[in-house]
C-alpha positions in Angstrom: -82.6 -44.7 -93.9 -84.0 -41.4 -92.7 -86.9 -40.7 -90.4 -89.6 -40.0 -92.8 -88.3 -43.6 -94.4 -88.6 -45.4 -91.4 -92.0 -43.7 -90.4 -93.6 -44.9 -93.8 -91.7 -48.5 -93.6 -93.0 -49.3 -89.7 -96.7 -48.0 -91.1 -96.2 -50.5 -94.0 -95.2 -53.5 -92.2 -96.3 -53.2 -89.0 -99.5 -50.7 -89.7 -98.4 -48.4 -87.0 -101.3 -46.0 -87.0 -99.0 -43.3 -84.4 -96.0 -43.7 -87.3 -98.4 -42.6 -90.1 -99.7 -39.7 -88.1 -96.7 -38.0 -87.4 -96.3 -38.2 -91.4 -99.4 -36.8 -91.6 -98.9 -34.3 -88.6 -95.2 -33.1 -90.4 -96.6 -32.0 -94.1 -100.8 -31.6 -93.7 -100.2 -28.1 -94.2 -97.9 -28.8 -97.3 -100.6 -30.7 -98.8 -103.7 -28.8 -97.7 -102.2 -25.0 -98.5 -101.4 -26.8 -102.4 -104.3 -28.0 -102.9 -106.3 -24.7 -101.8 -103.7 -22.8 -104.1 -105.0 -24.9 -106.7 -108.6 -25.3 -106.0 -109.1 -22.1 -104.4 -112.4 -23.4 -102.6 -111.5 -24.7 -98.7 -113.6 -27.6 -98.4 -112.4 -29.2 -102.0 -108.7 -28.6 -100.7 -109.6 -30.9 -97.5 -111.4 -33.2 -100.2 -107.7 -33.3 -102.0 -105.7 -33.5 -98.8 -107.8 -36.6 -97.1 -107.7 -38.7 -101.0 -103.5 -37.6 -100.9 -103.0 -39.4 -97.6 -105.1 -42.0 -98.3 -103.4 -42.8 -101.7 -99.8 -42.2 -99.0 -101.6 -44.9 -96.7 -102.1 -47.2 -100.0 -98.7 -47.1 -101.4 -96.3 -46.8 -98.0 -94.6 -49.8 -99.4 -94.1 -48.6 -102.2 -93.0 -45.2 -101.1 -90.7 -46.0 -97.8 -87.6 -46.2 -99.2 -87.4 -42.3 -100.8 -85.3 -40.2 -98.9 -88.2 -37.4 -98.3 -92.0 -37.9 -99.6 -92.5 -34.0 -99.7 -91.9 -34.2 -103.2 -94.3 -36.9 -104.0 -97.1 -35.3 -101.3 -96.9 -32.2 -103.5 -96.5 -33.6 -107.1 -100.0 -36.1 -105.3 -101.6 -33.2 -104.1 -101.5 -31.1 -107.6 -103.2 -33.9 -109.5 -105.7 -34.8 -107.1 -106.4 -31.1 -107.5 -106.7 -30.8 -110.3 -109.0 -33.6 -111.4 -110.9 -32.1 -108.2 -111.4 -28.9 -110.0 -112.3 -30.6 -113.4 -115.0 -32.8 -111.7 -116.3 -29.3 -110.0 -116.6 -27.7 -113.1 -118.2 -30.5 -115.5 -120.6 -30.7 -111.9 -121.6 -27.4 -112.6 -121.7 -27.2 -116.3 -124.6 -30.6 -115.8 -126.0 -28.6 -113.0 -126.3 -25.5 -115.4 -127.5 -27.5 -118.3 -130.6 -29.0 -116.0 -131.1 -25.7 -115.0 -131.8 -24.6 -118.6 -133.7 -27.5 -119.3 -135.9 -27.2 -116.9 -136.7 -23.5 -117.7 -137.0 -24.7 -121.3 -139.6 -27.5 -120.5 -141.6 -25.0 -117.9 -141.6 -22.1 -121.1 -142.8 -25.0 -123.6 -145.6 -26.0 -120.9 -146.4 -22.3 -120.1 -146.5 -21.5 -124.5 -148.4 -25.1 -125.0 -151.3 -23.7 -123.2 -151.2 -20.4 -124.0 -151.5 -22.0 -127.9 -154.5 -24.2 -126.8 -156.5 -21.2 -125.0 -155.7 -18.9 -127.9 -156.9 -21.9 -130.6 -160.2 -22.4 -128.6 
């Protein structure tokens, strides 16, 4: 068993908080700098790079006995970016749509009594 392996098994069993960090400590940069070449916006990349360790933290069990977990961190960190970057976009496209609704309701409103002066 290697040192990453042991690391992720002592945090599993024994919820060593100091063993976990030094996991996080030896590949943050591997997961933040992928996710920011995928999102290209800073604070979604740190968004992508806390829910990566957390799902780490969730499945240590599951993942201690792999001989290195920089594969899974970056295979992890590209589709948590990219759902990221989905939800960013549809988040905009409602935003957008509001937007145009509301310019549509104040024009109605603005041509309704323009209508009612001009039938008077």
């Amino acid at each position: 068993m290697n040192d990453e392996s042991e690391l992720l098994r002592r945090y599993a069993d024994e919820r060593a908080e100091a063993a976990f960090a030094e996991i996080v400590r030896r590949h943050i940069g591997l997961v933040y700098h992928a996710a920011l070449r995928q999102t290209g916006d800073a604070s979604l990349a740190e968004e992508v790079t806390q829910g990566v360790f957390t799902d780490l933290a969730r499945k240590a069990g599951e993942l201690a006995g792999r001989a290195s977990i920089a594969g899974w961190l970056y295979t992890s960190t590209r589709f948590a970016a990219t759902k990221a970057r989905r939800g960013e976009q549809r988040r905009r496209a409602r935003e957008q749509e509001v937007f145009a609704m509301q310019i549509t309701a104040i024009d109605g409103v603005e041509d309704g009594a323009a209508r009612t002066d001009w039938e008077k």
